[in-house]
C-alpha atoms as one frame of an Amber mdcrd trajectory, in Angstrom:
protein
 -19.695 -80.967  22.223 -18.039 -83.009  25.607 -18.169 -82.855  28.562 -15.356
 -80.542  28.435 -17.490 -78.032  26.135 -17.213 -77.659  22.710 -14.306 -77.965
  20.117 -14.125 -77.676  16.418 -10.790 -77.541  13.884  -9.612 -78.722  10.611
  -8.901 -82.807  10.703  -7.624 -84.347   7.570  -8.609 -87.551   6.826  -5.836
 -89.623   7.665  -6.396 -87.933  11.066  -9.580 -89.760  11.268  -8.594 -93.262
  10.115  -5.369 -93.009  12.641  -7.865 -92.199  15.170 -10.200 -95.209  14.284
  -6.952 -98.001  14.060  -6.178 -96.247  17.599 -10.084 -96.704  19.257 -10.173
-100.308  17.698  -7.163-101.447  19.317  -7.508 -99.826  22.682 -10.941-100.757
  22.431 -11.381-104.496  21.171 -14.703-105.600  21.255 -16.643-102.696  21.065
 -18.577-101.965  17.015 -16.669 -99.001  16.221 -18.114 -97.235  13.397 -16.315
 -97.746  10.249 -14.943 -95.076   7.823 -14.738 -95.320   4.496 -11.655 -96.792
   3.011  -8.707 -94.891   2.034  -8.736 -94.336  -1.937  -4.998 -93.505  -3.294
  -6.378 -92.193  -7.031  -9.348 -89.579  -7.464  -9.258 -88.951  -3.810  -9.886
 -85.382  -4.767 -13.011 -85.737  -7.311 -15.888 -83.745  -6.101 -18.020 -86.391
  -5.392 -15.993 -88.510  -4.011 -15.013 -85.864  -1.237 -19.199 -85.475  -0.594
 -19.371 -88.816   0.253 -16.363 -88.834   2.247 -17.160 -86.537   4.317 -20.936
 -87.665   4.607 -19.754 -91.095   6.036 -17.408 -89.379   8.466 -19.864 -87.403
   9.522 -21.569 -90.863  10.517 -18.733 -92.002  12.103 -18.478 -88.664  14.772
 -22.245 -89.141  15.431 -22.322 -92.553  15.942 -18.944 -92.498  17.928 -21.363
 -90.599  20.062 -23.448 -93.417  21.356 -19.817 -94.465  23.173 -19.500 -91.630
  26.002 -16.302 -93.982  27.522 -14.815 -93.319  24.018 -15.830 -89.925  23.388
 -14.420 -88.299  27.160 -11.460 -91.469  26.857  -7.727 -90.390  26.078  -7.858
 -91.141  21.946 -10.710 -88.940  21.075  -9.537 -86.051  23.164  -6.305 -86.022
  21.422  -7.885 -86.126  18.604 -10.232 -83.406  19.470  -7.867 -81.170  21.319
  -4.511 -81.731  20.997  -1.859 -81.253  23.129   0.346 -77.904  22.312   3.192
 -78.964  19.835   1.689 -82.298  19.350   0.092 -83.606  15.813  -2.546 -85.324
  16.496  -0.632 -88.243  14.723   1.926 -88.234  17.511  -0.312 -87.510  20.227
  -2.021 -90.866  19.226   0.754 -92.912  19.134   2.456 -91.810  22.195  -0.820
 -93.129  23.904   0.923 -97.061  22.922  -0.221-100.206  23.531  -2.356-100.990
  26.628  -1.847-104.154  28.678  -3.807-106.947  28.319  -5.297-106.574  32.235
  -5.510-103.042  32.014  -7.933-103.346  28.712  -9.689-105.876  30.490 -10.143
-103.637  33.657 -11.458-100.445  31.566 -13.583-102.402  29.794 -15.566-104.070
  32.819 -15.739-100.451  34.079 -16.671 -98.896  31.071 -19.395-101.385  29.793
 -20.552-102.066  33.371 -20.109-105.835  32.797 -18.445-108.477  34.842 -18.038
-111.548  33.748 -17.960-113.258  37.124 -21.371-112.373  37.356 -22.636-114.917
  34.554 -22.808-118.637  34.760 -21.606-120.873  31.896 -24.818-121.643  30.539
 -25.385-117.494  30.262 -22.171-117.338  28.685 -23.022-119.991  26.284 -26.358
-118.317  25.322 -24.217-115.300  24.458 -21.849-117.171  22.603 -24.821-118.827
  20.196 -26.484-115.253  19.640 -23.173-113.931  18.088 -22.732-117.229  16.263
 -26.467-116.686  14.518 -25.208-113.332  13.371 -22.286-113.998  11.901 -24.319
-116.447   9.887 -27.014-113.642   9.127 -24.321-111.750   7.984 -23.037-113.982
   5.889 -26.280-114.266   4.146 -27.300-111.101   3.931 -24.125-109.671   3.138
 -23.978-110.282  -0.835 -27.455-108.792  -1.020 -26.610-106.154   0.453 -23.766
-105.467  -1.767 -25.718-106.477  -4.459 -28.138-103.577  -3.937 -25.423-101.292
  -3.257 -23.377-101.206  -6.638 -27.056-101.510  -8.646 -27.965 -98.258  -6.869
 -24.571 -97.006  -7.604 -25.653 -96.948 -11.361 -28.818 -95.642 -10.977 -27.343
 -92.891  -9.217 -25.141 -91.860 -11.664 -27.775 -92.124 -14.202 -30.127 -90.472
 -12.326 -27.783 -87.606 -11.701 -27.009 -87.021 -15.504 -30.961 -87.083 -16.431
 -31.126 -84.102 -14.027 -27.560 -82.229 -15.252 -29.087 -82.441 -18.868 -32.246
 -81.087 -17.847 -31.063 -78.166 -16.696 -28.204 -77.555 -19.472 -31.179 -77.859
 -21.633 -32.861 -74.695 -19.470 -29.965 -73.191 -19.698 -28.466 -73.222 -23.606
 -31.921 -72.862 -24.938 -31.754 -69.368 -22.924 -28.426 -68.351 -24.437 -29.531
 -69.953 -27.351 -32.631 -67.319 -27.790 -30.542 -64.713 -25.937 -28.131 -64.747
 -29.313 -31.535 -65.092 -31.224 -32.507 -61.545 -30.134 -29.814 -59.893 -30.755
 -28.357 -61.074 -34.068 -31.971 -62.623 -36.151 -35.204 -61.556 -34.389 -34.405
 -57.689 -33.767 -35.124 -57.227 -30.552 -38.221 -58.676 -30.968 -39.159 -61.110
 -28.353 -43.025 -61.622 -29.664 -40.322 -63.809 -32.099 -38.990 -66.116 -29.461
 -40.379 -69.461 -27.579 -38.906 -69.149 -24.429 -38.526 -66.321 -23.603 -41.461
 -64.629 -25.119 -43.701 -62.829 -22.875 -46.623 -64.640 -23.750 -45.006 -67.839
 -22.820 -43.828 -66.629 -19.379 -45.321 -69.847 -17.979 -43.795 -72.132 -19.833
 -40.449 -70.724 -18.826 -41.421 -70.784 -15.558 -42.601 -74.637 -15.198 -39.532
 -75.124 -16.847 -37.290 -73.432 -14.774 -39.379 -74.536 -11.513 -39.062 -78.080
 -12.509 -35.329 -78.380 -13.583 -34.925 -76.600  -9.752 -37.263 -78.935  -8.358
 -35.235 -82.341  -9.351 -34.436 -84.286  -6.776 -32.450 -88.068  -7.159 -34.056
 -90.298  -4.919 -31.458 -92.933  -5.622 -29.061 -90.849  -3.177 -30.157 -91.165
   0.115 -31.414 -94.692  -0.387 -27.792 -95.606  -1.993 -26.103 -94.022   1.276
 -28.303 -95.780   3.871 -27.403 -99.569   2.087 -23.651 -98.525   2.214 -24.123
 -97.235   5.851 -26.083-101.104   6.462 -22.788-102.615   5.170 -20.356-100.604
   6.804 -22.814-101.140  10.552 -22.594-104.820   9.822 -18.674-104.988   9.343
 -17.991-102.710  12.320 -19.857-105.726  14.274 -18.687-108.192  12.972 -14.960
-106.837  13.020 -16.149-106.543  16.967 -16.792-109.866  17.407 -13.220-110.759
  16.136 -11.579-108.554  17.998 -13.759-110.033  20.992 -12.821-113.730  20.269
  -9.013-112.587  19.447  -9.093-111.410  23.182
């Protein structure tokens, strides 16, 4: 949803990094959300899609916080492309802007002017991105750190709960055979799925359902950290490249 109403349609995910390079370079300066990286092998393994599209998911609503980007020129030809255009083209018929004219948007957009602050202003700007970068620095590797640890217990995680429930689930078939071809229809000779065990089947079945993996969300918010904290700091280059 825009100003413009709403919009919707099928973006692959070149489509979004294209649109990214495009909003970085027309906008230099400003932390635009990062996407995830482009992967050349297993770029179509379940997972790997999930998470893919949960991160650009962050990137739209994040984008968000940017009204100047989300009504500007890239994102609407991105989000509603001209007739006969690829978004691809559309995007790189919008070209290079000029220095001034970057400059000039920019003041307008951000409500800043420059001329307004003195030098010692300036300078106290100038030290607050310096202490950052430093913090980054710093924090960085911990960061990291936490993220491929999490990574593992993810995975582990994950197959703890898959086992679970293919345990639930053979030991069913299992006594499913059972019935048929030893017991005689007799289901007073089952475990599971005898009737005076009903629940036992059911804390079993209601606890393989009820699994959750913690590890997940907490794994996605310390890669979202370290994908905030290089959008910044990929800002402040851009900023000091100007």
């Amino acid at each position: 949803m825009d100003d413009q109403g709403e919009w919707d349609g099928l973006r692959r995910f070149n489509e979004f990094f294209l649109l990214f390079e495009c909003i970085s370079k027309r906008w230099p300066g400003v932390p635009i959300p990062s996407i995830p990286p482009k992967k050349a092998m297993g770029n179509k393994d379940l997972v790997f899609i999930q998470e893919r599209r949960f991160y650009l998911e962050q990137f739209m609503r994040k984008l968000v916080r940017f009204p100047f980007i989300i009504h500007g020129p890239e994102f609407q030809t991105f989000a509603r492309p001209q007739q006969g255009l690829t978004i691809e083209k559309g995007l790189n018929m919008l070209g290079k802007l000029p220095t001034q004219q970057i400059y000039e948007r920019m003041k307008e957009a951000l409500q800043v002017n420059d001329a307004m602050f003195d030098l010692t202003e300036k300078e106290q700007f100038v030290s607050r991105l310096t202490e950052y970068t430093f913090f980054v620095k710093k924090i960085e590797p911990y960061l990291k750190y936490l993220k491929n640890e999490l990574a593992q217990f993810l995975t582990t995680k994950q197959l703890t709960i898959n086992n679970y429930k293919n345990l639930a689930r053979m030991w069913n078939i299992y006594e499913e055979v059972n019935l048929t071809a030893y017991v005689d229809m007799s289901a007073q000779h089952l475990v599971l799925n005898n009737p005076e065990n009903k629940e036992i089947k059911e804390d079993l079945v209601r606890t393989s359902d009820l699994m959750k993996n913690p590890f997940v969300d907490v794994f996605h918010w310390t890669k979202g950290q370290i994908l905030d904290l290089q959008a910044i700091s990929f800002a402040i280059k851009q900023r000091n490249g100007v």
